[in-house]
N, C-alpha and C positions, 0 to 999 in steps of 0.2 A: 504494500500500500504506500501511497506517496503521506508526507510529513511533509508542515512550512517549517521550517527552524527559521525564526526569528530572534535577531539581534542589536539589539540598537532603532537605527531606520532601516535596517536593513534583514530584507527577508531571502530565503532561497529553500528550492523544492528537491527532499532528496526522498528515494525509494527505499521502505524498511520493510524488515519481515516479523510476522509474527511472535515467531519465534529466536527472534533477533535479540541479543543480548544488549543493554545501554551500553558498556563497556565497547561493543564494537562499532556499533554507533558512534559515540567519541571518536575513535580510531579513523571512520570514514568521511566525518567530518575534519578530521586530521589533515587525510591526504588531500579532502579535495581544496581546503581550504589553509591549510597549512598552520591552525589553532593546536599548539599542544595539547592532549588527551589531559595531561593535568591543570590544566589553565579553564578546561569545560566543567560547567553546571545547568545541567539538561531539568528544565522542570513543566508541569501543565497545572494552569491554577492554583500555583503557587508549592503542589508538591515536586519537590527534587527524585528525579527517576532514579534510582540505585544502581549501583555497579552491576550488583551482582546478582540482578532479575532480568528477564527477556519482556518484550513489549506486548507481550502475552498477558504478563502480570499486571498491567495496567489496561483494563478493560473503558477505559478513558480517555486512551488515545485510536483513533479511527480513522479512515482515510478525509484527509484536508486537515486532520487535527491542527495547533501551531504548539511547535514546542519551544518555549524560550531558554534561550543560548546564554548564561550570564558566564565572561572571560574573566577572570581572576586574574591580577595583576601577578607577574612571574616576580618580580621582587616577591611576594611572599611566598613562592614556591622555589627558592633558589634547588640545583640541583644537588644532591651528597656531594660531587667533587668538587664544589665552588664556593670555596672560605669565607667567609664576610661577617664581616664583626656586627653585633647591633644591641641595641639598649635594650634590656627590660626589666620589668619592677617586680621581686620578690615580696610576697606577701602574706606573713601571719595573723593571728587572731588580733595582735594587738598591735603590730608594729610591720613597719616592709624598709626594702630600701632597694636602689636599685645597681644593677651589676648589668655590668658588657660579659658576650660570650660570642664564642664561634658558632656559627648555625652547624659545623661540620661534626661539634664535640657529641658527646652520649651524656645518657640520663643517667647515668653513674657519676660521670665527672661535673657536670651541673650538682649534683648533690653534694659531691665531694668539695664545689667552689664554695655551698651555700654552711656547710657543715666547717671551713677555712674561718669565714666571716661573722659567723652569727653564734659558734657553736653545736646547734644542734646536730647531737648523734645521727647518723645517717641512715643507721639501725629503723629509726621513729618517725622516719619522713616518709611521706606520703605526698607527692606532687601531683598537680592537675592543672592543666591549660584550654580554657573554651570549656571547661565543665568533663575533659578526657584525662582518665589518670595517664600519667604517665608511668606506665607498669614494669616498661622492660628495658632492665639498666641499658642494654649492649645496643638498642635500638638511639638515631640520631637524632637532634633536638630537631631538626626540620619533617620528620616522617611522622612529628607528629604538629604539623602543622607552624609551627613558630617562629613569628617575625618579629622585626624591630615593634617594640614597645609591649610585647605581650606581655601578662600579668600568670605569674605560677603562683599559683596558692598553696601552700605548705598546712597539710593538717598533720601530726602527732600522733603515733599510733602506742595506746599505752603499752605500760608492759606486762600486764596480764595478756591482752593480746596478741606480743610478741610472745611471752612464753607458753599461752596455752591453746593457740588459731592453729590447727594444724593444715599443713600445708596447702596449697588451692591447686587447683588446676582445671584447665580448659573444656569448655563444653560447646560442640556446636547444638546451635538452637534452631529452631523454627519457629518465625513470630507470627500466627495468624491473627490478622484483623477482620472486625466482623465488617457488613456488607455498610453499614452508617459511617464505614470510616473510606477506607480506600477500595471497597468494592471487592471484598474478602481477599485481599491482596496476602502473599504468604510471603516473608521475607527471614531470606536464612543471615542468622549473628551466630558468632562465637564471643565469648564470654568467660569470666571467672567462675567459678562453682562459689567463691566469697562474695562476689558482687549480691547489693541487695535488689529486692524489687524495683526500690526506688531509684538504684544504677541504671536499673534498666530501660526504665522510665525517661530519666535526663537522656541515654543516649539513642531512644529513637525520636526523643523531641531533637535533640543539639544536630540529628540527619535530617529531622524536616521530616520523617517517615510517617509521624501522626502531628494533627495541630494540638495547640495548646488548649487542653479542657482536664477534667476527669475522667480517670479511667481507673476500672478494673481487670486485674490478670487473673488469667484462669490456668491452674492446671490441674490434671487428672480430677476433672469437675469439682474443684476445691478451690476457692479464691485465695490471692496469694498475700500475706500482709507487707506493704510496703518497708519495712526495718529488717523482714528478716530476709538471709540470704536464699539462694538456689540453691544452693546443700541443703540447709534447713528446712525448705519445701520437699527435698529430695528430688529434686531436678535431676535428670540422667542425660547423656551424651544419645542427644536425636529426639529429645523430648516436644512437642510442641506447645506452646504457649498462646491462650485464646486473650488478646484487650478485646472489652467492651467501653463504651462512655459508659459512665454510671460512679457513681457511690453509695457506700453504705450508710444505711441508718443506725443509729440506736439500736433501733429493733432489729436491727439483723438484715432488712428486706435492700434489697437493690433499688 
């Protein structure tokens, strides 16, 4: 089916397939148009198309549809092999200050600068940028997105915590949405088994993947409490996960 991708003032008609991935899509508007694949944000009424779904999954997009084109400025996408210094502001519960760093460094040596400066054990730091933890030392301060002036938020992780959280580890998920949100769209994440509901929550709002309202999660027909984790629900590798809009009352009822 033909797609408008709209830009700016500027519109152009290209041919997708159903079972067309967005990720190649990018790609195609790549070549014809010479937009880096990461510089693209593909969306329709205002939702952002995912990577990692085919235009199958968006029962919203139909032939003439317009899909808007937003380019992302490459200064905030610089590449891994391309050094460059830039400001940004560290920030605790009660106090920040700010520190220059290589976009090229790791999330270990960023802690290691803020653990130099401030003190704090590196053991008890917990970093997050745009509302995304920063999880994995060995990964680069740019993969997870970070440009001049971004703000890392430092929370503390006590040490009951450190002493008695045993270990996490990764779960791919399946997030089905019912038919009032994205037209029972199913969108696969991977995840901590520590993360809580409320992780979950923030990172399909901070993708755009649901708007901002009330929701409830379901799993194995059981509603999930917002505080506690995926382990704690007993969430398993390949589980699916139902949001509805809704809240709970008092009384229990949705």
């Amino acid at each position: 089916m033909k797609v408008i991708i709209v830009t700016g003032t500027r519109k152009f008609v290209i041919e997708v397939g159903l079972q067309e991935p967005v990720l190649d899509i990018k790609r195609k508007i790549e070549q014809l148009f010479g937009i880096p694949v990461a510089s693209q944000t593909l969306s329709v009424s205002g939702w952002e198309l995912v990577d990692g779904l085919d235009m199958e999954d968006y029962p919203i997009v139909t032939e003439g549809t317009n899909i808007d084109l937003t380019i992302k400025s490459i200064l905030m996408l610089p590449p891994l092999n391309h050094r460059r210094r830039i400001q940004i502001t560290v920030k605790f519960l009660g106090r920040q200050f700010n520190m220059e760093v290589d976009t090229a460094e790791t999330v270990r040596s960023l802690k290691e600068k803020i653990h130099i400066v401030d003190g704090t054990p590196i053991k008890r730091m917990s970093l997050f940028c745009s509302g995304i933890e920063l999880e994995e030392d060995f990964r680069h301060l740019t993969e997870y997105g970070m440009y001049e002036f971004s703000e890392i938020i430092v929370f503390l992780k006590t040490m009951n915590r450190l002493r008695d959280e045993p270990s996490s580890s990764w779960l791919s998920l399946v997030v089905q949405t019912s038919s009032s949100l994205l037209n029972a769209a199913s969108i696969p994440l991977e995840m901590k088994d520590s993360c809580t509901v409320n992780d979950l929550r923030q990172l399909l709002l901070s993708r755009k993947i649901i708007p901002i309202d009330d929701y409830l999660f379901i799993h194995k027909q059981r509603i999930m409490r917002d505080n506690c984790s995926l382990r704690g629900h007993g969430v398993e590798n390949g589980d699916p996960l139902y949001v509805f809009k809704g809240t709970i009352s008092r009384s229990g009822n949705i």
